[in-house]
C-alpha positions as CSV (number, residue, x, y, z in Angstrom):
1,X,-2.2,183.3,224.1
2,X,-0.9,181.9,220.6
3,X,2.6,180.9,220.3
4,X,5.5,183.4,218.7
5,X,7.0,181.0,216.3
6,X,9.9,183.6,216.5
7,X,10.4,183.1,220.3
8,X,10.8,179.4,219.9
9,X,13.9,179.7,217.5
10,X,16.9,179.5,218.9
11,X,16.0,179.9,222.5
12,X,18.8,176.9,223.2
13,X,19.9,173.9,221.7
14,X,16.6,171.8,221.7
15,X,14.2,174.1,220.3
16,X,14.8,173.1,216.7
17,X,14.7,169.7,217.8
18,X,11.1,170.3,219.7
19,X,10.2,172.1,216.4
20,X,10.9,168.9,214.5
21,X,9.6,166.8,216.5
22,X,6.1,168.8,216.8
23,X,5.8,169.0,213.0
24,X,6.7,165.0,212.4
25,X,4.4,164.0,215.1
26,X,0.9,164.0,213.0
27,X,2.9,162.4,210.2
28,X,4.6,159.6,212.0
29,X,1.6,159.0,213.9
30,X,-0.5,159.0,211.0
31,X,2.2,156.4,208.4
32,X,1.5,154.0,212.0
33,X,-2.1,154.3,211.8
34,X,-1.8,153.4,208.2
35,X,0.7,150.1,208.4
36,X,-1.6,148.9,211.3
37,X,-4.6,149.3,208.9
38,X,-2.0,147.5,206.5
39,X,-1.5,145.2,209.0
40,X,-4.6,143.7,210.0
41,X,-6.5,143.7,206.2
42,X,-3.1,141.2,205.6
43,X,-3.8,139.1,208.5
44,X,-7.3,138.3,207.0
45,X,-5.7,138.1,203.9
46,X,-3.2,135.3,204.6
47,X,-5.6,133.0,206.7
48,X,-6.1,131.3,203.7
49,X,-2.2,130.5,203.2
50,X,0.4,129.1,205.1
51,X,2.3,132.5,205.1
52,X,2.6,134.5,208.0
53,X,3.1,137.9,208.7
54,X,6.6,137.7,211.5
55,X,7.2,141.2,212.2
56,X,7.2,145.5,211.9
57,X,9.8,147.3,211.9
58,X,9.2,151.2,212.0
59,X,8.0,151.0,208.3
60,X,8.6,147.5,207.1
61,X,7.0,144.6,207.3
62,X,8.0,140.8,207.6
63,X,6.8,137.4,205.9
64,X,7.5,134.1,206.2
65,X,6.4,132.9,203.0
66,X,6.9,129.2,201.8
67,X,8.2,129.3,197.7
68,X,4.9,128.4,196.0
69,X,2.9,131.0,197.6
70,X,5.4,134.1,196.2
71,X,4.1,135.1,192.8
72,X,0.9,135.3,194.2
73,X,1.6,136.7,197.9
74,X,3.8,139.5,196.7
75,X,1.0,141.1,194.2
76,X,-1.4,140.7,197.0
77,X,0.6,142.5,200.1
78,X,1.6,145.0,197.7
79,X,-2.1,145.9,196.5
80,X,-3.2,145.6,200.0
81,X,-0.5,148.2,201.4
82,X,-1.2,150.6,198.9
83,X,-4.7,150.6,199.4
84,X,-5.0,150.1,202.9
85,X,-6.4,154.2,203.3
86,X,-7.3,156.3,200.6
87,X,-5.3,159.3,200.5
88,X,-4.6,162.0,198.0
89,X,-1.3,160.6,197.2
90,X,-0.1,157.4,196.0
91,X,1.6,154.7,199.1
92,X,4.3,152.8,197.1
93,X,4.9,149.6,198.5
94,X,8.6,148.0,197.4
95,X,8.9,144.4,198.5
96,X,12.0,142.6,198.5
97,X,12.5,138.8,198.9
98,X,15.3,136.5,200.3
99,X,16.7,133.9,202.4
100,X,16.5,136.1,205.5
101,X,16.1,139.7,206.3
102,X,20.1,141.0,205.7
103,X,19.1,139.1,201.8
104,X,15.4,141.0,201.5
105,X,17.1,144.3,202.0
C-alpha cells in the first residue's frame, strides 16, 4: 500500500530528517555519478602533463599543477567538468588556485 505522506510527519523527531534524507538521496547520488564521470575524462586529460589530479572531497576536486601548465589546465578542467554529462541545466565549475588547499579556498 502507498505511503501517507501525512503519517510520516511528525511521527517523532527523525522523520523530517528521513524525509530529507529520502529526497537528497537521488540528487547526491546523482552530483557523485557526475564528478566521477568528471573524474576519469580528467585523468585521460592530464596524461599528457605533468599535473595530477590529488584528491575529492565531497564536491571538490584537487590538482597538483606545476606553474607553466595553469593558463592552460584551468580552462581545460573547467570545460571538462561542465561538460562531463549533458543535463538540462548548466554545471558551473569555479576553480581556485594557491599555494596549498587553506590558499585555493
Amino acid at each position: 500500500s502507498p505511503i501517507d505522506l501525512d503519517q510520516l510527519k511528525g511521527i517523532n523527531p527523525y522523520d523530517a530528517g528521513s524525509l530529507r534524507a529520502a529526497a537528497n538521496s537521488p540528487i547526491q547520488g546523482s552530483s557523485a555519478d557526475i564528478i566521477k564521470i568528471a573524474m576519469i575524462k580528467l585523468y585521460q586529460e592530464l596524461q599528457k602533463y605533468q599535473a595530477r589530479l590529488l584528491l575529492q572531497v565531497h564536491d571538490e576536486l584537487i590538482f597538483e599543477i606545476p606553474p607553466d601548465e595553469w593558463e592552460e589546465l584551468q580552462v581545460k578542467i573547467r570545460e571538462t567538468m561542465e561538460s562531463a554529462v549533458e543535463l538540462t541545466v548548466p554545471l558551473v565549475v569555479e576553480i581556485h588556485a594557491g599555494e596549498n588547499w587553506m590558499e585555493a579556498k
